[in-house]
Phi, psi and omega in degrees: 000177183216126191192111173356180177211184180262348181279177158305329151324291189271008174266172196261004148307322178296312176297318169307303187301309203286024161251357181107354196266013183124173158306150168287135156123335193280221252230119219159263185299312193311302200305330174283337168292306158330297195287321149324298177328309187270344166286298178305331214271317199266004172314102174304065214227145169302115188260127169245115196081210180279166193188041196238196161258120170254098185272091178251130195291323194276353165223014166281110182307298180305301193320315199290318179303295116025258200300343135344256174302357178069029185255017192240104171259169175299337169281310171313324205276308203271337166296322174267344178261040146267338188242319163221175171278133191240356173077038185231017179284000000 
């Protein structure tokens, strides 16, 4: 799977926003969380566990930064763990 950390470095907010597409949560995000999601899904590799994008709001450095500025709502959250794991069960 592929899923963030708490330093900064290592969050994938950071890697999303550093392709240029904008702030994370805006116009974008989802559709980018998808085509990742189906890129790991299509991996020729034996999947065991989760295997998936894991946005978890509670260890993510960027996420927390997000929620910050208040731009990470309970519709964004509930919106990407359609697509990926957002760590909100």
């Amino acid at each position: 799977s592929v899923a963030s950390a708490a330093s900064p470095d290592a969050s994938l907010v950071t890697a999303f926003e550093s392709l240029g597409l904008g702030p994370f949560a805006g116009a974008g995000t989802l559709t980018l969380s998808a085509l990742v999601t189906a890129v790991l899904k299509r991996l020729p590799y034996r999947l065991v566990g989760y295997c998936g994008l894991m946005l978890p709001h509670t260890e993510d450095s960027g996420l927390a930064r997000v929620a910050d500025d208040g731009a990470l709502s309970i519709d964004t959250l509930l919106l990407n763990s359609s697509v990926c794991g957002t760590g909100i069960e």
